[in-house]
N, CA, C and O atoms as a GROMACS GRO file, in nm:
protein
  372
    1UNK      N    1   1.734  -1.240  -0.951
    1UNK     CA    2   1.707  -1.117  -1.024
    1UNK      C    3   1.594  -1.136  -1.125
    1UNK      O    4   1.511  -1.045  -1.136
    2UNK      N    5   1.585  -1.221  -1.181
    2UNK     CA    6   1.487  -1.288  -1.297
    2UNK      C    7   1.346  -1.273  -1.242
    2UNK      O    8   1.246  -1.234  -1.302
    3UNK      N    9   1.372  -1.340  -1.027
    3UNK     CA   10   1.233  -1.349  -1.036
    3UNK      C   11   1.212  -1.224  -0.983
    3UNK      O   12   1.094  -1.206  -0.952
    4UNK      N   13   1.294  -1.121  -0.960
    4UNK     CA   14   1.216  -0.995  -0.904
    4UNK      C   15   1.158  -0.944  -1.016
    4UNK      O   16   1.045  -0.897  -1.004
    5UNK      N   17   1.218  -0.941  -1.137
    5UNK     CA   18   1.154  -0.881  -1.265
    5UNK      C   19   1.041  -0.952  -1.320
    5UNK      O   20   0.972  -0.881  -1.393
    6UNK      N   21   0.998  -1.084  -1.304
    6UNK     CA   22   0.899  -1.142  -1.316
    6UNK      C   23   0.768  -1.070  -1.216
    6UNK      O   24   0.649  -1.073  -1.245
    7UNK      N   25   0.830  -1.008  -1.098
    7UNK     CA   26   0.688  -1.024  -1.016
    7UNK      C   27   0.686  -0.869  -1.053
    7UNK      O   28   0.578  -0.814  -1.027
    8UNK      N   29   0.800  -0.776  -1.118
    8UNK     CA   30   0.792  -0.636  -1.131
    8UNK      C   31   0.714  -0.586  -1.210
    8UNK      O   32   0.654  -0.478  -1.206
    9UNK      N   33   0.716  -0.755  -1.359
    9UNK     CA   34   0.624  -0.727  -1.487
    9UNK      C   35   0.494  -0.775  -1.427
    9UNK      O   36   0.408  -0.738  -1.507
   10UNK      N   37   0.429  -0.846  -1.317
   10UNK     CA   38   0.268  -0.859  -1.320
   10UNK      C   39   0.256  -0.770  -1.213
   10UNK      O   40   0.139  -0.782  -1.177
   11UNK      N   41   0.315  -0.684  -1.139
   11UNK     CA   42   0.249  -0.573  -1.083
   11UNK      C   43   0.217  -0.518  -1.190
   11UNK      O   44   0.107  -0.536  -1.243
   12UNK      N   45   0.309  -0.442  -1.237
   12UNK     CA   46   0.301  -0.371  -1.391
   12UNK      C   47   0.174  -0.397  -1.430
   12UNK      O   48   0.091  -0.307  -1.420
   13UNK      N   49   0.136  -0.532  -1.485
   13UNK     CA   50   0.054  -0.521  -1.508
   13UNK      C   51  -0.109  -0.558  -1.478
   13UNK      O   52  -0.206  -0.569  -1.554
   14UNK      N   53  -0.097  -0.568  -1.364
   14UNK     CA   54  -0.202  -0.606  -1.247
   14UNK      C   55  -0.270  -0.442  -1.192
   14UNK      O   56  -0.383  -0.422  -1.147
   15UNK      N   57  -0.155  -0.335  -1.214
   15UNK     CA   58  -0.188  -0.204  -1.246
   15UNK      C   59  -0.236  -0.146  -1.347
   15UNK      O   60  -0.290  -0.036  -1.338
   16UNK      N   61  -0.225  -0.200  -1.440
   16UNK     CA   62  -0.257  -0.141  -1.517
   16UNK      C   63  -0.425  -0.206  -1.578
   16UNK      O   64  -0.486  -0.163  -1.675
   17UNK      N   65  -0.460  -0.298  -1.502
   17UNK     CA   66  -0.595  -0.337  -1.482
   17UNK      C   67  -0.692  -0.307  -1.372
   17UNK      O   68  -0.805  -0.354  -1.360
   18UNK      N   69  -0.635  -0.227  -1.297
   18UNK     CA   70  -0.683  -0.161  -1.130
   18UNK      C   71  -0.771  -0.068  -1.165
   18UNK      O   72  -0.746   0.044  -1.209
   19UNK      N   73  -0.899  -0.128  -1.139
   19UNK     CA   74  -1.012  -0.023  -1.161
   19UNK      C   75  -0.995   0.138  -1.073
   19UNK      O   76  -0.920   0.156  -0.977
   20UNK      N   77  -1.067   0.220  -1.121
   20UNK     CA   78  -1.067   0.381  -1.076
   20UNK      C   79  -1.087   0.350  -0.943
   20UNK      O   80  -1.142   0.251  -0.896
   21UNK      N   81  -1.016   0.482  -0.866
   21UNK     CA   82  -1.064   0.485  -0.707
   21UNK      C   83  -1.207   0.497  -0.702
   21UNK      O   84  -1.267   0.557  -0.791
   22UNK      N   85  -1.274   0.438  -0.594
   22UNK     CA   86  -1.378   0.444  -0.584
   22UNK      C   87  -1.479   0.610  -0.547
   22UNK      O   88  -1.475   0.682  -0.647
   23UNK      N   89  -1.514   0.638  -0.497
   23UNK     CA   90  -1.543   0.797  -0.450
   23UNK      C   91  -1.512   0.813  -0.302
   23UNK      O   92  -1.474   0.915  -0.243
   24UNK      N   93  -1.541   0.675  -0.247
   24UNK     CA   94  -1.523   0.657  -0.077
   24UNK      C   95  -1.342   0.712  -0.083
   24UNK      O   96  -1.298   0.820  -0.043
   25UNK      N   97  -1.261   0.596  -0.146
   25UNK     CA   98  -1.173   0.611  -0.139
   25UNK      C   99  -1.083   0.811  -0.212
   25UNK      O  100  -0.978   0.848  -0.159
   26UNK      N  101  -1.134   0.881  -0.300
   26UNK     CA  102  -1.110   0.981  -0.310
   26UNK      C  103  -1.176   1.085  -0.202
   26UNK      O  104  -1.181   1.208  -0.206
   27UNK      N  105  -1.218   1.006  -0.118
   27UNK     CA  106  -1.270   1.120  -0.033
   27UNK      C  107  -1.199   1.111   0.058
   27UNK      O  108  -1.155   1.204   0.126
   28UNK      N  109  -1.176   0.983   0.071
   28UNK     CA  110  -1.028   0.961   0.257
   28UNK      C  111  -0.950   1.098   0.207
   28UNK      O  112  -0.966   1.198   0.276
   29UNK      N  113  -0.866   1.105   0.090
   29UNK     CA  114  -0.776   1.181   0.108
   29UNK      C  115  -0.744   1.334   0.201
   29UNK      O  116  -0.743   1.419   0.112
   30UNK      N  117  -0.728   1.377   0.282
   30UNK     CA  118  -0.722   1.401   0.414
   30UNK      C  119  -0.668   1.538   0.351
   30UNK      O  120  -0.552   1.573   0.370
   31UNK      N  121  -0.754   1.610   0.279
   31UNK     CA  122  -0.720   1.768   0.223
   31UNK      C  123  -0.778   1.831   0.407
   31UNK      O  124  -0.707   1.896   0.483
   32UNK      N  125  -0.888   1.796   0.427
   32UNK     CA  126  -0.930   1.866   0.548
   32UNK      C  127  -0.828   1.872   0.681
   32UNK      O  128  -0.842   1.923   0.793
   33UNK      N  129  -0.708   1.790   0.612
   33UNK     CA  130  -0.619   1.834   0.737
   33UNK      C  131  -0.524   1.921   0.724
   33UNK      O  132  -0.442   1.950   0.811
   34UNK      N  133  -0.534   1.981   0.580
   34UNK     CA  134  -0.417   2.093   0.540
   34UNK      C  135  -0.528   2.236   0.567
   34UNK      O  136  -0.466   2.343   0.568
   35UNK      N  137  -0.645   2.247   0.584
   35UNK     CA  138  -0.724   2.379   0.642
   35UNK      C  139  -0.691   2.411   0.773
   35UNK      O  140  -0.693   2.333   0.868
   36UNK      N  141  -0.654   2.548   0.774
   36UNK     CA  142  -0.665   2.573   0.900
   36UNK      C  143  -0.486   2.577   0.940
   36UNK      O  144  -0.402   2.552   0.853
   37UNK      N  145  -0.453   2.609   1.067
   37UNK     CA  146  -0.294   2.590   1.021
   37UNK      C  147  -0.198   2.460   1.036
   37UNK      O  148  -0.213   2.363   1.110
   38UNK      N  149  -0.106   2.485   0.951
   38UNK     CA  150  -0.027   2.398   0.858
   38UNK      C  151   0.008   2.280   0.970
   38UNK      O  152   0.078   2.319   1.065
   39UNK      N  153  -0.036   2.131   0.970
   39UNK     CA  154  -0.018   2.017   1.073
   39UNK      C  155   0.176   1.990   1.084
   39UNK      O  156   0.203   1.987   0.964
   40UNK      N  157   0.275   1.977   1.139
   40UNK     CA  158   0.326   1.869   1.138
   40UNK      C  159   0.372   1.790   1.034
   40UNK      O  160   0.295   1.695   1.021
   41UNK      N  161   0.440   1.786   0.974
   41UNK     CA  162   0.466   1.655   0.876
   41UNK      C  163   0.437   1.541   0.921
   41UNK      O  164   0.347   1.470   0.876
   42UNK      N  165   0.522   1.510   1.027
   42UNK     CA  166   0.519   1.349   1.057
   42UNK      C  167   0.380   1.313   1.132
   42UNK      O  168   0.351   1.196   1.157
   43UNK      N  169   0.304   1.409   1.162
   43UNK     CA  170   0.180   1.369   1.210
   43UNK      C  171   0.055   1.396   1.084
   43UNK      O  172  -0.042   1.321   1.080
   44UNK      N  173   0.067   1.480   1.012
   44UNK     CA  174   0.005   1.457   0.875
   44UNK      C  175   0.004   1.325   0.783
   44UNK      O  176  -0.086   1.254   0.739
   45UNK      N  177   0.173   1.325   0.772
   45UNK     CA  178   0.204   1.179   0.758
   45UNK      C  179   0.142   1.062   0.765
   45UNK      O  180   0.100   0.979   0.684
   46UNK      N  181   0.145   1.076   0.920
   46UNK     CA  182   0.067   0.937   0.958
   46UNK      C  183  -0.062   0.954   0.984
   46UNK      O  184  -0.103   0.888   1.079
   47UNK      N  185  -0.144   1.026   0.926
   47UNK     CA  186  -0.284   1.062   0.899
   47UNK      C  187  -0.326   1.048   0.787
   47UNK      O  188  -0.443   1.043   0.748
   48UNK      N  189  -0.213   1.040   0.720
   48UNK     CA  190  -0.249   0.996   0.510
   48UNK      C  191  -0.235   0.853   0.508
   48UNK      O  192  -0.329   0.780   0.476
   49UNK      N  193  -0.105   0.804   0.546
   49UNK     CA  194  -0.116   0.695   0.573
   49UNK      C  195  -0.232   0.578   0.609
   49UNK      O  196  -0.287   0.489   0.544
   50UNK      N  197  -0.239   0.626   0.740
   50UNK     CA  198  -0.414   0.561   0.823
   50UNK      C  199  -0.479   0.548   0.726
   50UNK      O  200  -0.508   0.436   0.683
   51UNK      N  201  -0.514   0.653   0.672
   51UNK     CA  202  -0.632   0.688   0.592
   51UNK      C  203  -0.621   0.563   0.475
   51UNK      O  204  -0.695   0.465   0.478
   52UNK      N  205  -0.539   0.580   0.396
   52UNK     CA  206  -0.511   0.455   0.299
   52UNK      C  207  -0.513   0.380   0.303
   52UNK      O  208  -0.590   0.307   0.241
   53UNK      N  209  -0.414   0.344   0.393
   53UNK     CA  210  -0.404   0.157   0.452
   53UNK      C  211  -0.514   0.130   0.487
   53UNK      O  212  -0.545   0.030   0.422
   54UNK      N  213  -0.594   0.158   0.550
   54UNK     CA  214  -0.681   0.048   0.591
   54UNK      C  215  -0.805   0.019   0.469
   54UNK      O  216  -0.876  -0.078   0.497
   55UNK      N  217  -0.828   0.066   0.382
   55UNK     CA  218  -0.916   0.068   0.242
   55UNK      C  219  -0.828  -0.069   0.194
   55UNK      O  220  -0.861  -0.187   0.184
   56UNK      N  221  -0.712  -0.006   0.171
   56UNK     CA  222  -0.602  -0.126   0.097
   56UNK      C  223  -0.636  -0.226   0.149
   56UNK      O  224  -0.708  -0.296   0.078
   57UNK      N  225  -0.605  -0.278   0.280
   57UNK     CA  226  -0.539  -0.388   0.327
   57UNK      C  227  -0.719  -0.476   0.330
   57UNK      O  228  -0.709  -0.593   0.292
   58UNK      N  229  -0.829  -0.445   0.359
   58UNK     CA  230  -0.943  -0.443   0.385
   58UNK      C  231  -0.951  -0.515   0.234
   58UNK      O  232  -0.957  -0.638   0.232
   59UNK      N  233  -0.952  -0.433   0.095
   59UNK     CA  234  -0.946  -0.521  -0.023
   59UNK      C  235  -0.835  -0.587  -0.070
   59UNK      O  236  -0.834  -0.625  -0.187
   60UNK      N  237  -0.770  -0.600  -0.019
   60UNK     CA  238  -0.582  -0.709  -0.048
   60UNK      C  239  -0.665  -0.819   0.033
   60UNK      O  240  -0.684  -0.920  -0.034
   61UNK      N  241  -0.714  -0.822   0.152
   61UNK     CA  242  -0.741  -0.937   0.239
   61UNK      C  243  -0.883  -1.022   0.170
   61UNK      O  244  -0.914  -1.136   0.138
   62UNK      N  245  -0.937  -0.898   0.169
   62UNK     CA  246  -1.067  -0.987   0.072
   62UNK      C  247  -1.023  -1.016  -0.075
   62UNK      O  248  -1.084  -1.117  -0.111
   63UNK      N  249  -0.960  -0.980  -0.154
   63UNK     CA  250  -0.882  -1.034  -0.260
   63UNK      C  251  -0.835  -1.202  -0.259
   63UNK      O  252  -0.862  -1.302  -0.326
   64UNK      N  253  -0.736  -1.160  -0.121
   64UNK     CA  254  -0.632  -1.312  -0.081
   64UNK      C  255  -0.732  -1.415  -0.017
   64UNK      O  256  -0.702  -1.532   0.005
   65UNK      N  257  -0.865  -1.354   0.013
   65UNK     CA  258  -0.961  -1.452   0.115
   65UNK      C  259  -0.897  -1.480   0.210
   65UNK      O  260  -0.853  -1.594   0.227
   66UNK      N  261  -0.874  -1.370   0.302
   66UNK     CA  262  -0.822  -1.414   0.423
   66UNK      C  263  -0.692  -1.429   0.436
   66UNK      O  264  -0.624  -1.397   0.533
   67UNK      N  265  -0.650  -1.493   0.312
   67UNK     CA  266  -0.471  -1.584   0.328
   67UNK      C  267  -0.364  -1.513   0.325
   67UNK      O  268  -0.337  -1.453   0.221
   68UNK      N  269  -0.273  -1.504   0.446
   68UNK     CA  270  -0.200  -1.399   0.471
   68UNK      C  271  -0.062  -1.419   0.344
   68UNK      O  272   0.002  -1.332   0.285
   69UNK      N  273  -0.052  -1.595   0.333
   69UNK     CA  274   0.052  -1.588   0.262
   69UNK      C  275   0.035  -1.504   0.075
   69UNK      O  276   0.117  -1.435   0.015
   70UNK      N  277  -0.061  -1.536   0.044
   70UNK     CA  278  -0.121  -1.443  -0.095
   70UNK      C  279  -0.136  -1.326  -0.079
   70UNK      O  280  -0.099  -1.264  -0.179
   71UNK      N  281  -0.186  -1.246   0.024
   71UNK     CA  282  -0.175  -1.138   0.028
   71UNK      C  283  -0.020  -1.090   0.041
   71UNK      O  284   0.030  -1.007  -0.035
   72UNK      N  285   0.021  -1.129   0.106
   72UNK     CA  286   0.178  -1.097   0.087
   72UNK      C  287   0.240  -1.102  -0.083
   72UNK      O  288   0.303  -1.014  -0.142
   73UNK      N  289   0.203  -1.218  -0.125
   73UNK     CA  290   0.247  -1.184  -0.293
   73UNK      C  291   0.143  -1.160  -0.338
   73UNK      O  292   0.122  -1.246  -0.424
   74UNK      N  293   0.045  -1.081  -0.331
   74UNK     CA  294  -0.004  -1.022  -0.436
   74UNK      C  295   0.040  -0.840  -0.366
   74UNK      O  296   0.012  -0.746  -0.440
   75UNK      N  297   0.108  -0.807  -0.224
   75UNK     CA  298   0.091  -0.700  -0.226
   75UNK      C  299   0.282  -0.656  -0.209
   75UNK      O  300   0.345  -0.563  -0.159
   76UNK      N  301   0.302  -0.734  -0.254
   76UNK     CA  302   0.517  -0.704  -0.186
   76UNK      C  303   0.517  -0.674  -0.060
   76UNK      O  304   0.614  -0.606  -0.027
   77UNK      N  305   0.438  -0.702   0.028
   77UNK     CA  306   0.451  -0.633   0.140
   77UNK      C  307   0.484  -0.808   0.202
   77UNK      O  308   0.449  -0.913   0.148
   78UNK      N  309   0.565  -0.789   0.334
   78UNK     CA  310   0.629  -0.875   0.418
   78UNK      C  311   0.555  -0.958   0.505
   78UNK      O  312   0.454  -0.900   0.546
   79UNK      N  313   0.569  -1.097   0.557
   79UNK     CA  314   0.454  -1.120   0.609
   79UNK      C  315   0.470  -1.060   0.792
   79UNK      O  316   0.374  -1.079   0.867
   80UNK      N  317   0.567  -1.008   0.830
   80UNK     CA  318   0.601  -0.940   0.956
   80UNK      C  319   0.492  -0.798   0.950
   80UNK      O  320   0.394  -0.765   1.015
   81UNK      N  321   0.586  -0.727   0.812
   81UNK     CA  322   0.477  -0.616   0.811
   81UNK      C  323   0.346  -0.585   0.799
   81UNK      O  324   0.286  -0.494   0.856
   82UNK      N  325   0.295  -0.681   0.707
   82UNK     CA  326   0.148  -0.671   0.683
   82UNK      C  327   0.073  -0.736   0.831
   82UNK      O  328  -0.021  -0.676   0.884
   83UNK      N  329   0.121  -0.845   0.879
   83UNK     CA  330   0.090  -0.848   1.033
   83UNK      C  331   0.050  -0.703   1.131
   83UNK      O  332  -0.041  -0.644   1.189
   84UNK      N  333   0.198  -0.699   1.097
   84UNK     CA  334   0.173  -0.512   1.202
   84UNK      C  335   0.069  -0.417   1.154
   84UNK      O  336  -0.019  -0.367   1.224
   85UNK      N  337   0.093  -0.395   1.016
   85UNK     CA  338  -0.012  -0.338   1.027
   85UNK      C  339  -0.167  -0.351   0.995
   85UNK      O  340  -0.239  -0.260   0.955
   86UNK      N  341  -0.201  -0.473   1.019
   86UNK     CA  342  -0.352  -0.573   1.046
   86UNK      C  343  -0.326  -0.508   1.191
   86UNK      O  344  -0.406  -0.424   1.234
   87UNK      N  345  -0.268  -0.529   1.229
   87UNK     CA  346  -0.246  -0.512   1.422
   87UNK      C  347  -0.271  -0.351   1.462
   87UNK      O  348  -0.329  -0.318   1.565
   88UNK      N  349  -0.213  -0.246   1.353
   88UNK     CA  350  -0.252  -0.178   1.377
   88UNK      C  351  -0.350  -0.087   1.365
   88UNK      O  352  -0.369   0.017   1.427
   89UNK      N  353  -0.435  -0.156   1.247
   89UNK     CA  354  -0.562  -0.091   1.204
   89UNK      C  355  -0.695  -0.188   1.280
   89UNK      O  356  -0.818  -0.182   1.277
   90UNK      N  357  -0.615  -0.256   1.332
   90UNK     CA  358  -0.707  -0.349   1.439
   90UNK      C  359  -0.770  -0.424   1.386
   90UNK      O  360  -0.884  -0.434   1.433
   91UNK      N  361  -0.740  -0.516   1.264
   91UNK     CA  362  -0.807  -0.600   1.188
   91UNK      C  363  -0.752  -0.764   1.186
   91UNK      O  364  -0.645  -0.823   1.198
   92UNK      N  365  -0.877  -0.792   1.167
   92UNK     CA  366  -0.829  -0.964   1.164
   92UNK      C  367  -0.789  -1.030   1.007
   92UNK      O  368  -0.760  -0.959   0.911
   93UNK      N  369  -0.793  -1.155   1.005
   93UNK     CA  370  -0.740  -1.182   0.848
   93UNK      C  371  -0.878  -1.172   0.784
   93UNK      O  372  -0.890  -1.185   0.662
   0.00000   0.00000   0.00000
């Protein structure tokens, strides 16, 4: 329990040093898919998604230099999952 609250306080504050979205990145946001009539949830969904992840994982990887095991603790994400989805944005380490 100690160490989940340890890694809860340097997200905390690893956020709170996270420079502004960039403009690239405020532009993914995928308003152009709510024009026109109303998509689907679960396919909107996974169109916001896309859109994000792959910006993220693109600077988590260049962050970790490649290293899947750091990217995993610097992002809480699993090393199964972050696999999958490298796999599914079609990216290498």
């Amino acid at each position: 329990r100690a160490k989940a609250m340890r890694r809860a306080v340097g997200r905390h504050e690893q956020a709170e040093t996270a420079p502004a979205p960039t403009a690239e990145a405020q532009a993914a946001f995928p308003f152009d898919l709510l024009s026109g009539p109303l998509p689907e949830f679960r396919s909107y969904r996974n169109e916001c998604l896309a859109r994000i992840e792959r910006p993220y994982l693109e600077r988590l990887m260049r962050q970790a230099d490649g290293n899947i095991k750091e990217a995993c603790r610097l992002s809480g994400i699993s090393r199964t999952r972050l696999y999958g989805m490298l796999k599914d944005h079609d990216m290498n380490r």
